[in-house]
C-alpha positions as MATLAB code, in Angstrom:
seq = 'XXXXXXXXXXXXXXXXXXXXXXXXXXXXXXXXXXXXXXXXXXXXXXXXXXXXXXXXXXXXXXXXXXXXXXXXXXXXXXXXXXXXXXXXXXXXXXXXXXXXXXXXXXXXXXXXXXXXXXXXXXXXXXXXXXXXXXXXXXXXXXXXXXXXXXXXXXXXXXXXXXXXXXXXXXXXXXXXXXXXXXXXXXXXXXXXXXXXXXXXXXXXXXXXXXXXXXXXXXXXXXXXXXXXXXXXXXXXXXXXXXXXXXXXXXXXXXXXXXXXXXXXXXXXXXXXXXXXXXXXXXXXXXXXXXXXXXXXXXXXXXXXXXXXXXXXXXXXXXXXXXXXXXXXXXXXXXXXXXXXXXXXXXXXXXXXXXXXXXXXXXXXXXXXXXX';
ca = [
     260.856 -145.841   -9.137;
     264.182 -146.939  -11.002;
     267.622 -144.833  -10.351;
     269.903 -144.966  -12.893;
     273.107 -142.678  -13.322;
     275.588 -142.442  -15.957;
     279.051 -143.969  -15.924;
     280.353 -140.511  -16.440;
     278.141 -139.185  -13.405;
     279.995 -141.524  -10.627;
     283.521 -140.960  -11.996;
     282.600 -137.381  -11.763;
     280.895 -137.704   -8.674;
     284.036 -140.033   -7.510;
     287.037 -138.724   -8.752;
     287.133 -134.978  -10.537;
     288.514 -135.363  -13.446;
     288.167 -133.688  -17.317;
     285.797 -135.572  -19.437;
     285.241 -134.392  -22.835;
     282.069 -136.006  -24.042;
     280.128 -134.513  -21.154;
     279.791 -130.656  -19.780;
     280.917 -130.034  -16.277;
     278.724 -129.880  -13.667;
     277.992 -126.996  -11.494;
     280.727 -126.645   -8.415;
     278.078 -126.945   -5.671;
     276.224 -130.223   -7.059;
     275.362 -133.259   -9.078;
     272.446 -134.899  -10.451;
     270.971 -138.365  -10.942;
     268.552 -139.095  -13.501;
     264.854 -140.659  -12.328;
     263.135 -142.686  -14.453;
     259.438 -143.131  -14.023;
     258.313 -145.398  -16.617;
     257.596 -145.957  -20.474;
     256.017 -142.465  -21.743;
     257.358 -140.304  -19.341;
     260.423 -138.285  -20.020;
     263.675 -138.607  -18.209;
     263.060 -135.870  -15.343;
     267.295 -134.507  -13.633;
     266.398 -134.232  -10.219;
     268.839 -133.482   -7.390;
     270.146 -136.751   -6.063;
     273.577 -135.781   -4.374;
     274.375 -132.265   -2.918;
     277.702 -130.554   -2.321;
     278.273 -127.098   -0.797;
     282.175 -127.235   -1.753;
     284.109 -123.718   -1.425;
     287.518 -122.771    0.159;
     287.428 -122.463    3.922;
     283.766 -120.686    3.030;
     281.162 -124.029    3.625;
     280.625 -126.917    5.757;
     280.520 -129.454    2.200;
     278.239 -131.939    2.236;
     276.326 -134.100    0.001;
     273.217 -136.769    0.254;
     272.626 -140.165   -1.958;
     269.810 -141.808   -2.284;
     269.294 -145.545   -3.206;
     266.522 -148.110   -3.311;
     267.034 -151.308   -1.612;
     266.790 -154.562   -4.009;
     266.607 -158.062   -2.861;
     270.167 -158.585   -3.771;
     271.413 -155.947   -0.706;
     269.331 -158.440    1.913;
     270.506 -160.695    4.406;
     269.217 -164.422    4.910;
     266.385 -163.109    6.731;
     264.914 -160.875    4.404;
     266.290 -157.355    5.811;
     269.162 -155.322    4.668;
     272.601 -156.568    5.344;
     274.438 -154.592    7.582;
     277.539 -154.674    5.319;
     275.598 -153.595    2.631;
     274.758 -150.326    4.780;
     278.711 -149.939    5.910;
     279.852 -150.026    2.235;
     277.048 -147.042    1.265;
     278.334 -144.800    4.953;
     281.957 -145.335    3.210;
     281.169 -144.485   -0.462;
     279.543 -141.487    0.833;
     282.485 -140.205    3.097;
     284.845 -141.221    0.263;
     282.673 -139.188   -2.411;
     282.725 -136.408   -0.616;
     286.405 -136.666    0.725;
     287.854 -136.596   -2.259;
     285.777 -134.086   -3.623;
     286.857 -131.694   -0.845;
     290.582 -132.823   -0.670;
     290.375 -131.929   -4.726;
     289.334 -128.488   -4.971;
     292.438 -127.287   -4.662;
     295.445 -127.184   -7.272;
     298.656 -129.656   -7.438;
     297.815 -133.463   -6.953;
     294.574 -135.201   -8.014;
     294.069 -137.927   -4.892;
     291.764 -140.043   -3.980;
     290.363 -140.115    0.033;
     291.376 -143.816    1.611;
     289.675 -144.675    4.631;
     291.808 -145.106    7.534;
     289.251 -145.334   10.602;
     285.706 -145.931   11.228;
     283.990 -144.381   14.542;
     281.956 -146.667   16.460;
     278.856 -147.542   14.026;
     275.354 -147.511   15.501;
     272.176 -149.469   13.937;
     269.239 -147.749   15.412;
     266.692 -149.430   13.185;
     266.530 -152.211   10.720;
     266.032 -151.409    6.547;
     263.541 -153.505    4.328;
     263.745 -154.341    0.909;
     261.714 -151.778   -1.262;
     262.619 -148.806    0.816;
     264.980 -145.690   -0.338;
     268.082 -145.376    2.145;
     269.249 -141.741    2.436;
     272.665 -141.331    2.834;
     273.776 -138.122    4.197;
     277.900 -137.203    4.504;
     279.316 -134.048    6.028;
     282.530 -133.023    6.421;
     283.065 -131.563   10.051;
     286.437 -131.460   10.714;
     290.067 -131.233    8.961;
     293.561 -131.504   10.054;
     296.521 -131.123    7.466;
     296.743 -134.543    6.451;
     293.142 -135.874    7.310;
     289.214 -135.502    6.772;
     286.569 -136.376    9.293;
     283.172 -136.739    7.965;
     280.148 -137.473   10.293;
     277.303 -139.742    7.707;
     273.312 -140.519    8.823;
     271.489 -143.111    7.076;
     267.651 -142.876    7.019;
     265.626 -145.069    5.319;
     261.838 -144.231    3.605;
     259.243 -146.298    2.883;
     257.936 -144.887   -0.359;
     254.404 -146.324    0.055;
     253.760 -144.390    3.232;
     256.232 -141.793    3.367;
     257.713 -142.883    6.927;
     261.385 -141.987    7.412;
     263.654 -143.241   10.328;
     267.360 -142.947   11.343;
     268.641 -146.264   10.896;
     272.884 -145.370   11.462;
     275.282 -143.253   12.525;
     278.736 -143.061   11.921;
     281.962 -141.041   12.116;
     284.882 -141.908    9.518;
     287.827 -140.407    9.041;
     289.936 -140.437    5.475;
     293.639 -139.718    4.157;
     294.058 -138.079    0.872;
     296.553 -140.256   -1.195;
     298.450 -138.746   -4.565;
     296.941 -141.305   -7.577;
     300.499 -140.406   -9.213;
     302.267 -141.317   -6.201;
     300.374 -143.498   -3.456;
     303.367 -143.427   -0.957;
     302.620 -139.591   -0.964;
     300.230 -137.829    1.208;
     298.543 -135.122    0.002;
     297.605 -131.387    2.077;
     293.788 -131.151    2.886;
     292.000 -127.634    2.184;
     290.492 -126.182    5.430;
     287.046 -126.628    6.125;
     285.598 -122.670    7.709;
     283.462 -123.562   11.134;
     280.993 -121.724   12.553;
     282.509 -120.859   16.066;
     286.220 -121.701   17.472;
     284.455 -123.818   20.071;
     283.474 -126.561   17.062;
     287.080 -126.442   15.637;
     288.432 -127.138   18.851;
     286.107 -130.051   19.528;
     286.902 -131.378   16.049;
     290.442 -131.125   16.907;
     290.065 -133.131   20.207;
     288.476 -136.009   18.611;
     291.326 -136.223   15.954;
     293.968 -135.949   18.611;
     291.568 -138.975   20.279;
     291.205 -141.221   17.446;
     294.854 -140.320   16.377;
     296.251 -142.141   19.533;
     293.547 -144.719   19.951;
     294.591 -145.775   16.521;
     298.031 -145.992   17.536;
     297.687 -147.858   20.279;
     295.464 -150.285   18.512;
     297.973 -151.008   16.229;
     300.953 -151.215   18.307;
     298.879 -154.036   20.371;
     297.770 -156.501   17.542;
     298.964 -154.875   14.213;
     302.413 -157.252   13.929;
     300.324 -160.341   15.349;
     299.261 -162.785   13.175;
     296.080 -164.887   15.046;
     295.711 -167.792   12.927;
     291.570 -168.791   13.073;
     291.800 -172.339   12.576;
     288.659 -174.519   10.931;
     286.965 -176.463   13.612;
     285.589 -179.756   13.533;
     282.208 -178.708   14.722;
     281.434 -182.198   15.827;
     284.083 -182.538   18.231;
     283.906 -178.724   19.445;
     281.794 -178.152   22.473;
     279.057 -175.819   21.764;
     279.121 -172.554   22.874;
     282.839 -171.870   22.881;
     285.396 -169.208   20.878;
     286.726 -172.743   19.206;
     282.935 -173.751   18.579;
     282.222 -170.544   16.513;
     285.090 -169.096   15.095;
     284.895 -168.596   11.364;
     286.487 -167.162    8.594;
     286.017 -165.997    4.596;
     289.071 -166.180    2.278;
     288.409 -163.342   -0.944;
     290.906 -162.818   -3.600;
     290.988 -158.878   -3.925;
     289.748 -158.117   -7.544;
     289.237 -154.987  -10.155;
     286.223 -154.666   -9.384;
     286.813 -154.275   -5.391;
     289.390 -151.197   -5.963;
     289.872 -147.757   -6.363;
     291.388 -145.867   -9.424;
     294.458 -146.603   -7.542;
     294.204 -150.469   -7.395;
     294.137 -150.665   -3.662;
     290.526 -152.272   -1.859;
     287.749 -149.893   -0.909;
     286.944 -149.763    2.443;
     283.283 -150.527    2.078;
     284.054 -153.562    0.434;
     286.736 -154.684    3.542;
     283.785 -153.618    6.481;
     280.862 -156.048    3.960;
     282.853 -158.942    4.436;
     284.288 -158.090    8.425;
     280.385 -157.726    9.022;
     279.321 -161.337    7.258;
     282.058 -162.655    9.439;
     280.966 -161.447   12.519;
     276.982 -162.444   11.439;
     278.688 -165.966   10.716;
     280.082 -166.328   14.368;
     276.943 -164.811   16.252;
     275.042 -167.407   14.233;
     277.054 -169.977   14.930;
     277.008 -169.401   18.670;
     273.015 -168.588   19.359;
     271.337 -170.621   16.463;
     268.957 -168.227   15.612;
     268.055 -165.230   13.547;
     270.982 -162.151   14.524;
     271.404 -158.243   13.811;
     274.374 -155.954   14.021;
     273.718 -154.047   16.827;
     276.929 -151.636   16.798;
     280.450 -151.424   15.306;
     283.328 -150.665   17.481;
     285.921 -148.369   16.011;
     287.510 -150.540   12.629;
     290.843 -149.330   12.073;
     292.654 -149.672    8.613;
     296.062 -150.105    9.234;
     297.938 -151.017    5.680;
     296.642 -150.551    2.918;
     295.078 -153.585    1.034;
     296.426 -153.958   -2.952;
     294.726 -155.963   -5.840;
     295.428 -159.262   -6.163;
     296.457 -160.264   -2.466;
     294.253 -162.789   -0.839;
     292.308 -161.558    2.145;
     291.700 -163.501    5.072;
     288.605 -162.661    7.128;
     288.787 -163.920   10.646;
     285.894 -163.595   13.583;
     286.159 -165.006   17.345;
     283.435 -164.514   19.577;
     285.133 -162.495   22.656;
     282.043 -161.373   25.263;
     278.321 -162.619   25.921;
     275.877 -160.751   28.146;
     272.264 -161.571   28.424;
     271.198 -159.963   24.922;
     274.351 -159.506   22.998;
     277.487 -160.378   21.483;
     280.816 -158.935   21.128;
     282.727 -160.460   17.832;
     286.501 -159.417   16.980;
     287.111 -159.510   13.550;
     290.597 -159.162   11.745;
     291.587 -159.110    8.566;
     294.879 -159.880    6.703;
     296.694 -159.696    3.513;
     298.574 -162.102    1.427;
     300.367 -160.509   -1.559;
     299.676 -163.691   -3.982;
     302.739 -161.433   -6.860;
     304.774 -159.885   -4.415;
     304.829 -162.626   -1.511;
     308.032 -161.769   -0.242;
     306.195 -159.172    1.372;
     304.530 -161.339    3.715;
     301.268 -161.382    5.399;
     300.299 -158.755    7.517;
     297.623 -157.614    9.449;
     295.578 -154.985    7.783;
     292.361 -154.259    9.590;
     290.911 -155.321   13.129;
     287.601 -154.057   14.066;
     284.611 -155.015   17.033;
     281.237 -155.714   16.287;
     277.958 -156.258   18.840;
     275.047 -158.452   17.137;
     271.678 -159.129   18.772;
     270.092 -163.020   19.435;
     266.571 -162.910   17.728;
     263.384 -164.814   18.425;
     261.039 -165.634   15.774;
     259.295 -162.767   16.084;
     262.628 -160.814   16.134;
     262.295 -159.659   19.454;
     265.681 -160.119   21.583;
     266.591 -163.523   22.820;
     268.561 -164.292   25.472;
     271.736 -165.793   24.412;
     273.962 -168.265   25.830;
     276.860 -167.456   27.813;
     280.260 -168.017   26.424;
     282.405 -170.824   27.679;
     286.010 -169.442   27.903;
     289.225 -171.921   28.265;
     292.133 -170.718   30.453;
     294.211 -170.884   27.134;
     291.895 -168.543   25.412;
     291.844 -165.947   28.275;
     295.633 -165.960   27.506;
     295.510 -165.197   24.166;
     292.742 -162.125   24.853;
     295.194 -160.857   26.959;
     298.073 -161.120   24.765;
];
């Protein structure tokens, strides 16, 4: 079974805007094409749903999408930033379908914070991933949307919850990107959920402050070890990092980076260290909360930087930072833009856990985690 959609379809889907050449879709959804083969007409089924009305309905929508062998990892499964990047093109779909259903500025929802990020199960090539966004709570200047992933085997039928995540987005004016835009209300079913939607924004609100207060202005360099003269199984042994230039094709209508495409690379990073340090096959396990704090604009080089920080007996914790290097406007300077934690798993060959070795910390580098 082959999805296909129409250019039109995902700038529609995307960002709401007037096109001529195609009839509007109904208010409360969208559909995908499915193809089924030579001789067999093209069949609209619903592929994405959205409930979207003022302060009337919880909106929410679903995406489906089969897994190809160019979404795998080395070992065969799906990469876990492949899986980040479809959690944040669902909350951003829906975000800034919400935050433009009301007159005055068109926007566009950026990502500013990711929940911690589970990864119940592993996802295999062939199978469909569902992708399921709902927005649960608003404040006047944000969105927070809760997303499951399932994946199906479409041989068998078996489903399983693979993730869970909680993101949270900022509507930004695509006249004016300085300028935040108002966010329509959301109508809940009792007080009791708005007030526990309003205690985790007030939550991640100050978490996110704090985060950046502590590390935004610091610049860690990750330098390039000479593996040879490294001793194995310290930060120095495994650090790593990826250099990307930020492209068209990694933006927004607005030219600045998507999230998803930030939280692919953070996660190859991380998979790069945990490698590195345990020499054998790895998963993501969990993502701490990743928290976007400057926005990331095309053509600055990104530097993607991962330090192993904590070993128990079956896991890993990896900090990852990223920052940005205006290549046009470099008397800007370089400046942190996202820092995030990630847990992967040691595998044994018959991707059971493996114990993994302990972490050999200098007095140097206990410094500089406490700085």
């Amino acid at each position: 079974m082959i999805f296909t959609t129409s250019f039109t379809t995902v700038l529609e889907a995307v960002y709401p805007i007037d096109l001529p050449s195609k009839p509007a879709a109904p208010p409360d959804s969208v559909h995908f094409i499915t193809t089924r083969g030579s001789g067999v007409k093209d069949e609209p089924r619903r592929k994405l749903k959205m409930s979207i009305s003022n302060a009337q309905a919880t909106p929410s929508i679903q995406i489906c999408r089969i897994m190809r062998p160019d979404d795998a990892n080395i070992v065969g499964n799906v990469h876990g930033g492949t899986i980040l990047k479809m959690i944040e093109e669902a909350g951003c779909i829906i975000g800034t379908r919400h935050c433009n259903t009301q007159t005055g500025d068109r926007c566009v929802a950026a990502l500013a914070r990711v929940e911690r990020t589970d990864f119940l199960h592993p996802m295999f090539i062939g199978e469909v991933a569902h992708v399921s966004a709902e927005i649960t709570y608003t404040s006047k200047h944000s969105v927070e949307v809760q997303v499951n992933v399932l994946s199906e085997n479409i041989v068998t039928g078996a489903k399983k919850l693979t993730n869970k995540a909680t993101l949270w987005y900022v509507p930004f004016s695509l006249q004016n990107v300085a300028k935040i835009v108002e966010v329509p209300p959301i109508e809940y079913s009792s007080p009791e959920q708005e007030e526990a939607g309003k205690k985790r924004y007030e939550a991640q609100k100050l978490e996110r402050l704090e985060t950046k207060e502590r590390n935004g202005e610091i610049i860690m360099s990750v330098s390039l070890p000479d593996r040879q003269t490294k001793e194995p199984y310290t930060v120095a042994f495994s650090q790593s990092s990826l250099i990307h230039l930020i492209g068209p094709s990694d933006c927004t209508l607005h030219g600045f980076v998507h999230g998803g495409v930030t939280m692919k690379l953070m996660d190859e990073v991380a998979g790069i260290v945990a490698a590195r340090h345990c020499k054998t096959n790895i998963v993501t396990a969990s993502v701490d909360a990743i928290n976007f704090h400057r926005k990331i604009k095309k053509g600055c080089v990104i530097t993607i930087s991962g330090r192993m920080t904590f070993t128990s007996n079956k896991s890993m914790e990896i900090e990852v930072f990223v920052d940005a290097d205006p290549l046009v406007e470099a008397e800007k300077g370089k400046y942190r833009a996202v820092t995030a934690f990630f847990t992967y798993i040691s595998l044994d060959k018959d991707n059971k856990p493996h114990p993994v070795p302990p972490l050999k910390v200098s007095n140097a580098e206990l410094v500089c985690s406490v700085i």
